[in-house]
N, C-alpha and C positions, 0 to 999 in steps of 0.2 A: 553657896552664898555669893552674893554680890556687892558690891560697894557702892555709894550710889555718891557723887560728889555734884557738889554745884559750882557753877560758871565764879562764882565771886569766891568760894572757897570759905565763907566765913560760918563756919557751924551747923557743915552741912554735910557730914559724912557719915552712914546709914549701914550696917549691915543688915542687906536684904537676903532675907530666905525668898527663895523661886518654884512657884505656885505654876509648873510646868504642865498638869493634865489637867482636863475638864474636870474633874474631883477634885485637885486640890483647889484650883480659878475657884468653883463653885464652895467650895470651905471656908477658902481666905482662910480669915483671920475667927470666924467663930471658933466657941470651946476655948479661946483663950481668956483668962483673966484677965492680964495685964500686957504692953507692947511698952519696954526698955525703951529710955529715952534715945537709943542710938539704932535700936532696931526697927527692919520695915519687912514689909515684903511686898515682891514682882510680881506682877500678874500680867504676864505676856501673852498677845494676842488679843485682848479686851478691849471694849470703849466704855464699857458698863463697870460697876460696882452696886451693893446691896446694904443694907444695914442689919437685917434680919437679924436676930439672935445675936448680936456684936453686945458686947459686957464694957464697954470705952466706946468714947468718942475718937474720931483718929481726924489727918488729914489727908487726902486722897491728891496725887498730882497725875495726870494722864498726859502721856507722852507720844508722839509722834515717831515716824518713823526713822530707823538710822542712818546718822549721818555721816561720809566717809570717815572724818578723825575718829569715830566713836560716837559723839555726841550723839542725844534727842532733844527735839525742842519740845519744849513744856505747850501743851494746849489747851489744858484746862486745868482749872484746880478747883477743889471745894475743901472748905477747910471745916473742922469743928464738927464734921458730921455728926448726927444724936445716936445714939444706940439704939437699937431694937426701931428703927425705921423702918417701913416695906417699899418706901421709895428706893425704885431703880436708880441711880445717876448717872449719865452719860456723856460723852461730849463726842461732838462729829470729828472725825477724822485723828480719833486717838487710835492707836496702835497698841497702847498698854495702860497699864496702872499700877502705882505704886502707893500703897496704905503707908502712913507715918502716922505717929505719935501727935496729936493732938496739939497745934502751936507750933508743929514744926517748920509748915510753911514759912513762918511770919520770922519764925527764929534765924533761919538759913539764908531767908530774903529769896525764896522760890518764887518768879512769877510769869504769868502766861508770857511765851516769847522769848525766856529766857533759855538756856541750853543747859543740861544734866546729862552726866558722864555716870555710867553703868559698867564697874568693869571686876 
């Protein structure tokens, strides 16, 4: 598990499960019901995300590479994604992905540019 915090700190602290092999990356978050409002999960090494088979909507931040303190800068976000979509989503020069809760972006105050702490 991971924690995932934001630059401003205001209601943005996630424990993230870590989607480590191509099996789990390519599972994500299908087969689940529901994603807690404090839970997320890592999916490291990607630029990509899918919607296929997802039961929720979530929101997705893609993160760039690390930055000495720890940090990543945010590089893309899509929020509110729809379920059961077969659209890929991508952004250039992400390094990772992290699935949230649906609204979480907007609640935490995530935005492109901004820096998130993974730790």
């Amino acid at each position: 598990m991971l924690e995932l915090r934001t630059e401003e700190g205001r209601s943005g602290t996630y424990r993230l499960a870590v989607a480590a092999s191509l099996w789990a990356r390519g599972r994500g978050l299908m087969g689940r019901r529901v994603l807690a409002e404090d839970e997320g999960l890592y999916l490291p090494g990607t630029n990509s995300i899918h919607m296929l088979f997802m039961r929720f909507p979530i929101d997705c931040v893609f993160v760039g590479d690390e930055h000495a303190d720890g940090s990543r800068e945010v590089v893309g976000i899509r929020e509110r994604l729809a379920p059961w979509r077969g659209v890929v989503w991508w952004v250039r020069g992400a390094k990772a992905a992290v699935e949230l809760p649906a609204g979480a972006v907007n609640k935490a105050g995530i935005r492109v540019g901004a820096r998130v702490w993974m730790s």
